[in-house]
C-alpha positions as CSV (number, residue, x, y, z in Angstrom):
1,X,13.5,-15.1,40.2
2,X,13.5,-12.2,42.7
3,X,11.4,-10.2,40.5
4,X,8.9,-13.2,40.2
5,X,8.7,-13.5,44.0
6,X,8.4,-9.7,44.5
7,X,5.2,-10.3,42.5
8,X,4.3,-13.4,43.7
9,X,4.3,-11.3,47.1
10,X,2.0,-8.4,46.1
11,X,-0.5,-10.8,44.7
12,X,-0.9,-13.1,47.5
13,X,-0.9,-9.5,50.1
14,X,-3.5,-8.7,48.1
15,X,-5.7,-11.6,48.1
16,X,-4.7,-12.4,52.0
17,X,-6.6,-8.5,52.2
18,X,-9.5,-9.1,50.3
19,X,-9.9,-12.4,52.3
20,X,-9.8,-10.8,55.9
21,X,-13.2,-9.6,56.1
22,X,-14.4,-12.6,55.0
23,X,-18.4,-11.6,54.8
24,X,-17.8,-8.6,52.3
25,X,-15.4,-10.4,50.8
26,X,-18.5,-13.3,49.9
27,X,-20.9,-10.3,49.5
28,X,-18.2,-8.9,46.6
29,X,-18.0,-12.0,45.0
30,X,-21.0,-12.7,43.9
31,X,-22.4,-9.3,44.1
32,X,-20.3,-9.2,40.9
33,X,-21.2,-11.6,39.1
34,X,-24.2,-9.0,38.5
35,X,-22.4,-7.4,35.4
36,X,-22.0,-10.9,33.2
37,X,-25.6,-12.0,34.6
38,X,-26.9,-9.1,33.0
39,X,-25.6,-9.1,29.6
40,X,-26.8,-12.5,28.9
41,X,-30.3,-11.7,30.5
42,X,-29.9,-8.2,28.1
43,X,-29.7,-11.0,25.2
44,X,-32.2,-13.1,26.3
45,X,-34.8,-10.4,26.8
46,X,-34.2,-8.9,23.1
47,X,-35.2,-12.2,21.4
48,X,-38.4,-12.4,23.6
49,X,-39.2,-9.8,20.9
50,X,-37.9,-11.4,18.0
51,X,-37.2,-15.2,17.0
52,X,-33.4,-13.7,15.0
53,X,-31.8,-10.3,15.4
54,X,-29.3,-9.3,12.7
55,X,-29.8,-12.7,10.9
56,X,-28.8,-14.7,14.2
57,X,-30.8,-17.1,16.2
58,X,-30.8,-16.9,20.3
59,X,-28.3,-20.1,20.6
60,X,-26.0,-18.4,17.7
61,X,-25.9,-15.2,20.2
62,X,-25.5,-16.6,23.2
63,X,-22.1,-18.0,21.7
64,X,-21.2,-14.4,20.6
65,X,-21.9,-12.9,24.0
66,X,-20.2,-16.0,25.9
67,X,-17.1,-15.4,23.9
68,X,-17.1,-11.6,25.0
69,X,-18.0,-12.0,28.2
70,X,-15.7,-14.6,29.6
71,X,-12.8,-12.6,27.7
72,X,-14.0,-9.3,29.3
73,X,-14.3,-10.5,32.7
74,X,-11.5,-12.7,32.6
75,X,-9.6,-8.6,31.6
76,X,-11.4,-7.1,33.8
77,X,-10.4,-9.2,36.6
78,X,-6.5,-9.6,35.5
79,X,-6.1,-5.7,34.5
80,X,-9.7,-3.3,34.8
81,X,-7.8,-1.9,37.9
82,X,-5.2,0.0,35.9
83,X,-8.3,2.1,35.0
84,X,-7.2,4.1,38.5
85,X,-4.2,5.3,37.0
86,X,-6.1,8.8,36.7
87,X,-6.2,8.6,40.6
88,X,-2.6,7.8,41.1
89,X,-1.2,10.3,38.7
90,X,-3.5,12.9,40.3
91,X,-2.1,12.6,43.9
92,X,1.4,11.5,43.3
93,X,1.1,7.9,44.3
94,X,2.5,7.2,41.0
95,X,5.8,8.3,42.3
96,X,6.1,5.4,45.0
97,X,5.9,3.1,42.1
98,X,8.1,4.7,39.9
99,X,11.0,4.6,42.2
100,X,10.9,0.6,43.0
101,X,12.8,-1.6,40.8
102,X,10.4,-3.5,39.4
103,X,8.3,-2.4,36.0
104,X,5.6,-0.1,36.8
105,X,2.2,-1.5,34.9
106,X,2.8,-5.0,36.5
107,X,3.2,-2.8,40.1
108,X,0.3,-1.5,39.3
109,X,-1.9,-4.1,38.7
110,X,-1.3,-6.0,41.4
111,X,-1.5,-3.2,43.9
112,X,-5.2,-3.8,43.8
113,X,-6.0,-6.9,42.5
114,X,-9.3,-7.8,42.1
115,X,-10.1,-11.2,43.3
116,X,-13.5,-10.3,43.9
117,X,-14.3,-10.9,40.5
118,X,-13.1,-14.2,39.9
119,X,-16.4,-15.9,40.0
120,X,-17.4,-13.3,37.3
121,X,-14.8,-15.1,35.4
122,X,-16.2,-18.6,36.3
123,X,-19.8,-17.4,35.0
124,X,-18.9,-16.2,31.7
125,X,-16.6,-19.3,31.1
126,X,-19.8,-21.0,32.0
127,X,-22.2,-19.3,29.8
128,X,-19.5,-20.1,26.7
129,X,-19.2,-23.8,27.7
130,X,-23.2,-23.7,27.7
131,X,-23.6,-21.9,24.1
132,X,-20.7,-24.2,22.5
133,X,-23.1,-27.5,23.4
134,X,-26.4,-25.4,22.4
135,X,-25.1,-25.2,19.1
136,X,-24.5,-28.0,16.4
137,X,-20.6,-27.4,16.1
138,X,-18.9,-29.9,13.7
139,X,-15.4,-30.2,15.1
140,X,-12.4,-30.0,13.6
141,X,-8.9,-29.6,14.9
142,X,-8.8,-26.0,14.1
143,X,-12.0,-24.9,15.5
144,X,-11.3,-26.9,18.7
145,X,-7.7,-25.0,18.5
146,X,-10.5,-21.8,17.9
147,X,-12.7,-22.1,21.0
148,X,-9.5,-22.5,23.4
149,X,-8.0,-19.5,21.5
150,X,-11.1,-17.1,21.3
151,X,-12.2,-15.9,24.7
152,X,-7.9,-15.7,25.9
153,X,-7.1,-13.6,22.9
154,X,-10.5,-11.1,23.9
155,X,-9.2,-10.9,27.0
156,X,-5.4,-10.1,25.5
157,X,-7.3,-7.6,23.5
158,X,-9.9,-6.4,26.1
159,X,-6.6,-5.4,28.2
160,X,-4.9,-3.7,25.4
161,X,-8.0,-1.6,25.5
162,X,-7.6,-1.6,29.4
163,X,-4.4,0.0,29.2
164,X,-4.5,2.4,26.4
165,X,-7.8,4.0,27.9
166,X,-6.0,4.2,31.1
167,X,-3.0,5.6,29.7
168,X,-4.8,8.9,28.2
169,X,-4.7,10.2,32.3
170,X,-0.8,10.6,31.2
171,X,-1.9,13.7,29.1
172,X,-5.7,14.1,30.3
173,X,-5.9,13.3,34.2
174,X,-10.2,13.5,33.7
175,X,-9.8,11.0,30.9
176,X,-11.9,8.2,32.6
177,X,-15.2,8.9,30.8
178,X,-13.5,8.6,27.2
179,X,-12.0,5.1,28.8
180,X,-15.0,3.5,30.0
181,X,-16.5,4.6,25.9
182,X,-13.8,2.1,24.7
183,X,-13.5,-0.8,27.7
184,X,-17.4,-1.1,29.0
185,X,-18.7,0.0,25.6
186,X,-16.9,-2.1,23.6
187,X,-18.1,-5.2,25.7
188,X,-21.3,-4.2,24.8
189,X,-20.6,-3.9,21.4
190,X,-19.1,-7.1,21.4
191,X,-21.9,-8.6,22.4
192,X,-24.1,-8.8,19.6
193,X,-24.0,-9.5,16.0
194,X,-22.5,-6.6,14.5
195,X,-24.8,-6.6,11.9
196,X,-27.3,-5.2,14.4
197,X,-25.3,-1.6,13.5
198,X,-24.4,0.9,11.2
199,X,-22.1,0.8,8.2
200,X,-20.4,3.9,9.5
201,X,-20.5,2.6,13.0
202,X,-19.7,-1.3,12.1
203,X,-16.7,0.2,9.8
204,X,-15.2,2.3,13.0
205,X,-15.4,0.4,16.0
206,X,-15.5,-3.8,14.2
207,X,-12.9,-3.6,11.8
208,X,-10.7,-0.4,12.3
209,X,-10.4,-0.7,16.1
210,X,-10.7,-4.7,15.5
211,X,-13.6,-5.3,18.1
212,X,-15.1,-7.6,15.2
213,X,-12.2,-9.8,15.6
214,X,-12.8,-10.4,19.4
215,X,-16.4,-12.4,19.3
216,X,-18.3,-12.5,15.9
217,X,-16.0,-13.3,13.2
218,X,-14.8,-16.8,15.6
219,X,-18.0,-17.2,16.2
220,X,-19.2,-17.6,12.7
221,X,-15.8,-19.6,11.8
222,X,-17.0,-22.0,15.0
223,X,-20.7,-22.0,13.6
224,X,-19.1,-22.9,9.7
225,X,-21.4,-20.1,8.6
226,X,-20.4,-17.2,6.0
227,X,-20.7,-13.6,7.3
228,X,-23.6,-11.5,5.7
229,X,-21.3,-8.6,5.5
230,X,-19.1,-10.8,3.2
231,X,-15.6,-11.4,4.8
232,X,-14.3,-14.9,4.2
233,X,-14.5,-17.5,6.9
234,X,-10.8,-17.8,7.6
235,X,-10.8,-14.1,8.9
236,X,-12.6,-15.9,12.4
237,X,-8.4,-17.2,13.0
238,X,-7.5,-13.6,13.2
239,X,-8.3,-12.8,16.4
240,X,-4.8,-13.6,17.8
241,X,-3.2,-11.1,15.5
242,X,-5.8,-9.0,16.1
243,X,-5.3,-9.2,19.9
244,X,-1.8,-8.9,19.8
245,X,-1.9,-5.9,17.3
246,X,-3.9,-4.4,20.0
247,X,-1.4,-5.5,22.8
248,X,1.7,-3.6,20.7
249,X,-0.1,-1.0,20.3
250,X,-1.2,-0.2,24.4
251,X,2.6,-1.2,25.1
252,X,3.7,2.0,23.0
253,X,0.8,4.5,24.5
254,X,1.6,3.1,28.0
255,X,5.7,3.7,27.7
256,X,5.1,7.0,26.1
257,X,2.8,8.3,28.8
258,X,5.7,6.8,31.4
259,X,8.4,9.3,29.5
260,X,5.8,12.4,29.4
261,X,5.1,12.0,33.1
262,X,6.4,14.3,35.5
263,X,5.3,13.7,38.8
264,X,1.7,15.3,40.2
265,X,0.3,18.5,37.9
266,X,2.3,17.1,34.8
C-alpha cells in the first residue's frame, strides 16, 4: 500500500502541474488531438481516390484505423514518455531514480505524465465506437468479448514497443530515430489493410514483429470475413497473446539495459 500511494502521489503532482497553467494546458489538449485527427483524415483522403484499397471498403478501414488508433493513443498517453529515457541516461538523471525504492520504469513514467493527451484517447475511442456501428457486425459473445479486447491489447502491445525502443538508449544513447521507426511507424502501419504492402515487408513487420495481430486480423474476425492472405479467422483472438508476447519480451530488454547501465557515459 505505501508503494501504491508513492504512485498515487507522482501521478496526481503531475497532473496538479499540467493543470496550473490552465490556458496551455487547454491549448495542449486539444492541440493533440491533431495526430489521431490526421490519420483518419489520411484514410479518408486515400479512398477519395479509390472506392476499396487492398480489397477493403472506407467503413471496413475506418474500423482498422479506429482499432489502432485508440490503442496507440491510449499507449502513447499511459507510456510514449519513456521514449526520454535517452535524455535521462545522457545527463545522469537516471541515477535519482535508480536510488529510490520504488521500481524504476513505473518511476519513470509517471515523472512526466502526459495528461495532455487524454482527449487524444477520447477521439480515437470515438472514431472505433463510430466504425463498429458503420459496419454490419453480427454479434456474438466472442466478438463482443473481441471489440472490448482489441484496442487494450494494442495498447499492451503498442507499449511493449514503447519500452523496448526506449530501452536501445541503454547501449545506443542516439537511439531515438530507430525508436520512433518501430512506435510512430508501426501506427502507421497499423493503420491500413496490410494487404496494401509487400510480401517481404507484410512477412517482417505483420507477422514476425506481430503488428498484424494488433488491428487487421480482429478486424476481419469482427467483420466475419476471411483474410485474402489466407490465415484462418480464429487467428483475429490472438491479439492478446500477441500483446502479451510483446510485453515479455520489452520486460527482458528493459531489465537487461537496467544491469548494463552504469551511470552517465555507460
Amino acid at each position: 500500500m505505501a508503494e501504491f500511494r508513492a504512485y498515487v502521489a507522482l501521478g496526481t503532482a503531475q497532473i496538479r502541474s499540467a493543470a496550473s497553467y490552465r490556458a496551455s494546458f487547454l491549448v495542449e489538449l486539444f492541440g493533440n488531438v491533431g495526430a489521431t485527427v490526421f490519420d483518419v483524415l489520411t484514410v479518408l483522403v486515400l479512398f477519395r481516390a479509390t472506392p476499396a484499397v487492398g480489397g477493403f471498403t472506407l467503413r471496413e478501414a475506418i474500423l482498422i484505423v479506429g482499432i489502432s488508433s485508440a490503442g496507440f493513443a491510449l499507449a502513447d498517453m499511459l507510456v510514449g514518455n519513456v521514449d526520454k529515457l535517452k535524455t535521462y541516461v545522457r545527463t545522469g538523471t537516471l541515477d535519482a531514480v535508480l536510488v529510490r525504492p520504488l521500481p524504476a520504469l513505473p518511476q519513470l513514467l509517471l515523472m512526466d505524465l502526459p495528461v495532455r493527451k487524454a482527449l487524444r484517447v477520447v477521439f480515437g475511442f470515438v472514431v472505433l465506437g463510430l466504425a463498429v456501428a458503420a459496419n454490419d457486425v453480427a454479434w456474438t459473445p466472442a466478438r463482443v468479448l473481441l471489440i472490448a479486447l482489441a484496442p487494450l491489447m494494442a495498447g499492451v502491445f503498442f507499449s511493449a514497443i514503447f519500452v523496448t525502443s526506449a530501452s536501445l538508449a541503454f547501449w545506443w544513447v542516439d537511439s531515438g530515430e530507430i525508436g520512433s521507426a518501430f512506435t510512430y511507424g508501426g501506427r502507421d502501419f497499423t493503420s491500413y489493410p496490410i494487404s496494401v504492402y509487400g510480401s517481404w515487408f507484410r512477412n517482417l513487420f505483420a507477422y514476425a514483429m506481430g503488428f498484424g495481430f494488433v488491428a487487421y486480423q480482429p478486424a476481419l474476425t469482427l467483420l466475419g470475413r476471411d483474410d485474402p492472405l489466407g490465415l484462418p479467422s480464429w487467428t483475429g483472438f490472438l491479439s492478446p497473446l500477441v500483446a502479451l508476447v510483446a510485453a515479455v519480451i520489452a520486460g527482458v530488454v528493459w531489465r537487461s539495459g537496467i544491469r548494463h547501465y552504469r551511470s552517465t557515459g555507460s
